[in-house]
C-alpha positions as CSV (number, residue, x, y, z in Angstrom):
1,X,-4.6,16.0,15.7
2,X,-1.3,16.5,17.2
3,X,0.9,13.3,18.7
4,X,0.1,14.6,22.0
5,X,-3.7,14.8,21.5
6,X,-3.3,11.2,20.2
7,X,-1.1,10.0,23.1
8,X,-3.9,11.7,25.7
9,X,-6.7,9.7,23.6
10,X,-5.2,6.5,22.2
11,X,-1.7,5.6,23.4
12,X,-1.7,2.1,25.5
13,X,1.8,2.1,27.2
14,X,4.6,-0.1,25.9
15,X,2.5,-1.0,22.3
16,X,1.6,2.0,20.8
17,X,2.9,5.8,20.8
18,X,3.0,8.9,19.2
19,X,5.2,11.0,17.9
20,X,6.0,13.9,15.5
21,X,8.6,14.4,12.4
22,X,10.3,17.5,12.4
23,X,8.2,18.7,9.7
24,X,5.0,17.9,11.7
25,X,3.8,14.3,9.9
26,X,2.4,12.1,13.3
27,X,2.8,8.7,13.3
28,X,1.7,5.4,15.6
29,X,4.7,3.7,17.0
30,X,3.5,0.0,17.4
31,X,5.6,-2.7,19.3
32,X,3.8,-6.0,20.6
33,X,5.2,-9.3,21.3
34,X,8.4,-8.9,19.3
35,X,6.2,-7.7,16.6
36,X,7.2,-3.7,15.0
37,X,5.7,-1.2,13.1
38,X,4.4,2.4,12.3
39,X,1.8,4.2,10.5
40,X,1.7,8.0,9.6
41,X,-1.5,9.6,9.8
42,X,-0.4,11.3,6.5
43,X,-1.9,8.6,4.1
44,X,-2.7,6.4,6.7
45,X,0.1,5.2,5.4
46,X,2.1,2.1,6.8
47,X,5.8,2.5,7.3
48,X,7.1,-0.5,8.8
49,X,5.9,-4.0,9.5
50,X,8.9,-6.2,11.2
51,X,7.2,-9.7,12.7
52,X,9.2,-11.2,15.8
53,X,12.5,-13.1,14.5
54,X,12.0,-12.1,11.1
55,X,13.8,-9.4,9.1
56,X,11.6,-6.3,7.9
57,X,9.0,-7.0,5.3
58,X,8.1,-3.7,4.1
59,X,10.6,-1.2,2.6
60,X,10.7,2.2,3.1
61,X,13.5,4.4,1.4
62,X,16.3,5.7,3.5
63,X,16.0,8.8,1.0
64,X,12.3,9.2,1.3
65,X,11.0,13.0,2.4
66,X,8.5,13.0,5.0
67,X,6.9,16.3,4.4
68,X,3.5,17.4,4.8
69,X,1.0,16.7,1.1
70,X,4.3,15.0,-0.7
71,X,3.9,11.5,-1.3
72,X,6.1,9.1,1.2
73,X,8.3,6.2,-1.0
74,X,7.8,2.9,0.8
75,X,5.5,1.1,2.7
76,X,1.6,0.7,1.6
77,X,0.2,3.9,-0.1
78,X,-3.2,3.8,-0.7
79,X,-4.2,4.9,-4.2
80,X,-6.9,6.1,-4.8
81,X,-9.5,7.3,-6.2
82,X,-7.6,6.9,-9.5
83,X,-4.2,4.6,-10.1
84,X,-1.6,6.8,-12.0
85,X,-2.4,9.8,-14.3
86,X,-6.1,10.7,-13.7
87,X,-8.0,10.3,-17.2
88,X,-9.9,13.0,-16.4
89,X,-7.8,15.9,-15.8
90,X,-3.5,16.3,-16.5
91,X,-3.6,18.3,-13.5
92,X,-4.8,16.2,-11.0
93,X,-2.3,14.7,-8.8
94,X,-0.5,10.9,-9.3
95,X,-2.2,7.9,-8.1
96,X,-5.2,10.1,-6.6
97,X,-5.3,12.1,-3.2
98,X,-5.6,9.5,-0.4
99,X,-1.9,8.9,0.2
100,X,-1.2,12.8,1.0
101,X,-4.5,13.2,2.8
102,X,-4.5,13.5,6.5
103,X,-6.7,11.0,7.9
104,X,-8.7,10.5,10.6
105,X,-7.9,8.0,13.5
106,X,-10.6,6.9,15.2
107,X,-10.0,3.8,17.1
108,X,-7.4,1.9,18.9
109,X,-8.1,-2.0,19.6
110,X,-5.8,-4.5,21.0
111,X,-7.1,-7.6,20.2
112,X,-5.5,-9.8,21.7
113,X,-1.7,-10.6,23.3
114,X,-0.4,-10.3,19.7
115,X,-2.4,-8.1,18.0
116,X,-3.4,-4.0,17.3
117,X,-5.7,-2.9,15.2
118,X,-5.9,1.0,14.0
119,X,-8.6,1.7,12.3
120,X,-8.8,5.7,10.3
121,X,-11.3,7.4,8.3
122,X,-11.1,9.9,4.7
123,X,-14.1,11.8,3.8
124,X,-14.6,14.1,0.7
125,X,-14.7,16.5,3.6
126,X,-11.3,16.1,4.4
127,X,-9.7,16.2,0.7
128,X,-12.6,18.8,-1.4
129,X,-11.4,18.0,-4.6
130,X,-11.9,19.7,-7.8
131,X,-10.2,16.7,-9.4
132,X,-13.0,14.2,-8.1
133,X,-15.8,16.2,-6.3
134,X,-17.5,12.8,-4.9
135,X,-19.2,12.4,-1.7
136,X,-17.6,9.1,-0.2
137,X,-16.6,7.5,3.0
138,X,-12.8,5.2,3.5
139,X,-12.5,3.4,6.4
140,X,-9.5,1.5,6.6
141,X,-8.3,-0.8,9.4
142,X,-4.9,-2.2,9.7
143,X,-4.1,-5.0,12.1
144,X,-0.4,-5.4,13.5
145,X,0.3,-9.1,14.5
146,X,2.4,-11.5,13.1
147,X,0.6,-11.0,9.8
148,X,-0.6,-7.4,8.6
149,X,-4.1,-7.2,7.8
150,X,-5.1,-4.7,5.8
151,X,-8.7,-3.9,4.8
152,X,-10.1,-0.5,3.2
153,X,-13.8,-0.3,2.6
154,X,-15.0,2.4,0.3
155,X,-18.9,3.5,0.8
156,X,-20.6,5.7,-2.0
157,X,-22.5,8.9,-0.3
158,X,-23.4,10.3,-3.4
159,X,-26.8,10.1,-4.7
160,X,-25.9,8.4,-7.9
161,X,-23.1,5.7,-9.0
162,X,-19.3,6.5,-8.8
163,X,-16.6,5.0,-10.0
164,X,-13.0,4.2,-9.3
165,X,-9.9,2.5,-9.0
166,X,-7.6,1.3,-6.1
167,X,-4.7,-0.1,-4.3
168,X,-2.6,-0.6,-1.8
169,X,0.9,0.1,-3.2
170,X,2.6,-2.0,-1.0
171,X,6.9,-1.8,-1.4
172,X,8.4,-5.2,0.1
173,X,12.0,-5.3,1.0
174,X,13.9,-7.8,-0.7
175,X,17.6,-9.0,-0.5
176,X,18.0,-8.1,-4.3
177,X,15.1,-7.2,-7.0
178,X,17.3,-8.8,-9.8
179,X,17.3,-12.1,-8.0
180,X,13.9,-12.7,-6.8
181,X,10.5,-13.9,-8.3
182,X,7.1,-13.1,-7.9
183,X,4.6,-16.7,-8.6
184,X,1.3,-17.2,-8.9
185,X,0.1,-14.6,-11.8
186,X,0.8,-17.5,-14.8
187,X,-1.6,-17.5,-16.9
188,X,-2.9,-13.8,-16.4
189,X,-3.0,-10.6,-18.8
190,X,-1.3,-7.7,-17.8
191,X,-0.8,-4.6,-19.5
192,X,2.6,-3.7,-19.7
193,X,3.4,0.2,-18.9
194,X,6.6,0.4,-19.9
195,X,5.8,-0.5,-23.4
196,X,2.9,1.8,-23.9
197,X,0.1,-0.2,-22.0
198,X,0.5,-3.3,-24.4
199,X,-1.2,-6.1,-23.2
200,X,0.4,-9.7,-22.4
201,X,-0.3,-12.6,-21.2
202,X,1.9,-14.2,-18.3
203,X,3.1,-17.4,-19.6
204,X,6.6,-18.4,-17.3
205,X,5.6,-19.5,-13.9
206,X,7.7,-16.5,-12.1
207,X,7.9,-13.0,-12.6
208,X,11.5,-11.8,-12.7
209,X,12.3,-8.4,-12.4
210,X,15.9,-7.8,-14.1
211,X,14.7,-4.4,-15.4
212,X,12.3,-1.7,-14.9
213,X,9.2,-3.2,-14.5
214,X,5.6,-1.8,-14.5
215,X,2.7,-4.3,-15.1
216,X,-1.0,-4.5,-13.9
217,X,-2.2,-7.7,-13.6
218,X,-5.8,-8.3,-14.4
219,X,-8.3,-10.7,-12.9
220,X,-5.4,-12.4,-10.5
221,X,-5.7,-14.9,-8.5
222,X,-6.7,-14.3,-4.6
223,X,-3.0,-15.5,-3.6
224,X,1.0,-14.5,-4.9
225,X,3.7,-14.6,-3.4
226,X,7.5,-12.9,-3.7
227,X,10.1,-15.8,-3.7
228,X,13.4,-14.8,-1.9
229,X,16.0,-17.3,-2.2
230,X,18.9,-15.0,-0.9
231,X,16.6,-14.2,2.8
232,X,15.9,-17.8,2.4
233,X,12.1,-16.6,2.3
234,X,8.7,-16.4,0.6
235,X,6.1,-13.6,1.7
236,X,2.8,-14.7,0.9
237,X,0.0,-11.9,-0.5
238,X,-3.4,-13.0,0.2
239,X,-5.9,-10.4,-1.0
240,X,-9.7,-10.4,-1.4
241,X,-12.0,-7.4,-3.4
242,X,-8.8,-6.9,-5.3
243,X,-8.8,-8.0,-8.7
244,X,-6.1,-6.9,-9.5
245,X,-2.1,-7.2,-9.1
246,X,0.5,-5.0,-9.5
247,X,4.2,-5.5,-10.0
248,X,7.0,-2.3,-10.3
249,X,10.2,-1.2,-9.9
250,X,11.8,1.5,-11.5
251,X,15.2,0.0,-12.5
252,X,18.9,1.7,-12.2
253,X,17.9,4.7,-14.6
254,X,14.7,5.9,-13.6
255,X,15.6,5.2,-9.9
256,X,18.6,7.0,-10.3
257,X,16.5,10.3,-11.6
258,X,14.1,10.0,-8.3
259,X,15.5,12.4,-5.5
260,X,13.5,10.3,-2.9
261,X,14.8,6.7,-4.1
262,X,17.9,6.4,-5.7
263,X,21.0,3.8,-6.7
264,X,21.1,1.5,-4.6
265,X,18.1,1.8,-2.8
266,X,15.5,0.7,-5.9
267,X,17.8,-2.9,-5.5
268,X,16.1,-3.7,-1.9
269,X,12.4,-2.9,-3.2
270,X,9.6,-4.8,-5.0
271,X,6.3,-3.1,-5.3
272,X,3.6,-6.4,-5.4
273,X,0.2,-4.0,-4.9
274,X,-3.6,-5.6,-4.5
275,X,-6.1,-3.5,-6.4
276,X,-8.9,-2.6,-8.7
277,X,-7.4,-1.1,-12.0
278,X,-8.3,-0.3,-15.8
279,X,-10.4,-3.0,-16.4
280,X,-10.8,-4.1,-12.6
281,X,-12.1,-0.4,-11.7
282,X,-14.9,-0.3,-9.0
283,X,-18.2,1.1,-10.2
284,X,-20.1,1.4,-6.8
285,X,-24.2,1.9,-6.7
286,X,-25.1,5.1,-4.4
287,X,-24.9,3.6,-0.6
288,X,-23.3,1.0,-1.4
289,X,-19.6,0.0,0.4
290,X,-17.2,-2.5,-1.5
291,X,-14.0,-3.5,0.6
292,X,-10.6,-4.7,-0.3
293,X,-8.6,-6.7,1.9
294,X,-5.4,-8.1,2.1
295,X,-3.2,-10.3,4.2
296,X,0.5,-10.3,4.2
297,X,2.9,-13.0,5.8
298,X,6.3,-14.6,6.0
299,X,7.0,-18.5,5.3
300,X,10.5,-20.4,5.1
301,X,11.5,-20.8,1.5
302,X,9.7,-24.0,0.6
């Protein structure tokens, strides 16, 4: 649908809107309470996320191309229905087909003084891929409010069991990747990408990223959080259906060979994603639904 077919059906004056990139990509312009944000309809993908009298939490690159079927860097992609290279073909597209798809949105609820929820809709219908020729339903909702809610429900049409993986590839802003942490993932293996999926366990208490960094965490716990001493700041990740956790950022070199990111964009980013991965992968019985959730927030620095 076009932004004015959107404004006709959905826009409530003065919280939500609808407009149009020059190369056609519609997005919801949300403003409630103090409270920011937008979502493109390309990947259902959200954008921004700025809570009243806080700085923004999500990060979207200033070099970033929004262009119709290429991948926008920044905010919360949804991966899926594979996370990276597909093991099943070289061909198929990164991280799956969701976050180019054009979704559907179907509702528009404000909930209450403070809060908007937009809840969209991907269908094999919508995608027909060769690459994964599954019959499936997503429905994802996301709630603007003083925290983002985030919840994407997957429901298996086909007549037999699929299976797949997940996330929600969210990139935080940060005053300085080199001098923040991410807690609560001691303890944990993770399989380490950037040396040839060796797996690790997490042993120090933070995560510190001082280089490129590309780990999946698996069987985390249900809460992390990024530490940001120079915003004076901790975002708290509360997730639930997500096993597990990913952590990346490309570093100086391989940022500095990605047209859409760059130097020193990659310094302002953290990716800290909730999902179902590798060993985490969903394997869903025919008509049944499993749902991942997620809840991000700002506190003080404790």
């Amino acid at each position: 649908m076009r932004a004015e077919e959107l404004t006709a059906e959905f826009r409530i004056a003065g919280v939500v809107d609808f407009t149009e990139t020059e190369h056609g990509l519609v997005k919801a312009v949300i403003s409630l309470g103090g409270m920011t944000g937008e979502l493109y309809l390309q990947g259902a993908q959200v954008t921004a996320w700025q809570p009243a009298g806080e700085r923004p939490v999500l990060f979207t690159s200033p070099n970033a191309a929004f262009e119709s079927g290429k991948a926008i860097r920044g905010g919360i992609p949804i991966i899926f229905p594979w996370f990276g290279p597909s093991r099943h073909s070289l061909t198929a597209p990164q991280h799956g087909f969701a976050r180019t798809a054009t979704w559907r949105l179907d509702r528009v609820e404000r909930l209450a003084t403070k809060a908007l929820t937009l809840t969209l809709s991907l269908g094999d219908d919508d995608v027909r891929s060769r690459f994964w020729p599954e019959r499936f339903r997503a429905i994802y909702d996301v709630t603007f409010a003083q925290t983002l809610s985030l919840r994407l429900a997957v429901q298996n049409l086909a007549p037999h069991a699929i299976t797949f993986e997940e996330a929600l590839h969210s990139y935080f802003a940060v005053s300085d990747v080199t001098a923040v942490a991410v807690s609560g993932l001691a303890g944990t293996i993770y399989i380490d990408k950037t040396q040839a999926s060796r797996r690790e366990r997490q042993t120090a208490t933070l995560v510190s990223v001082v280089a490129e960094t590309d780990c999946v965490y698996l069987h985390t716990p249900a809460r992390c959080f990024i530490e940001d001493r120079g915003w004076n700041r901790r975002v708290v990740i509360e997730k639930n259906g997500a096993a597990s956790t990913v952590v990346w950022n490309p570093g100086a070199d391989k940022a500095a060979m990605m047209a859409d990111l760059g130097d020193p964009a990659w310094r302002g980013m953290v990716c800290v994603e909730a999902g179902n991965i590798a060993d985490d992968e969903v394997r869903l019985a025919a008509g049944d639904e499993h749902q991942m959730s997620t809840v991000i927030w700002v506190d003080a620095e404790q």
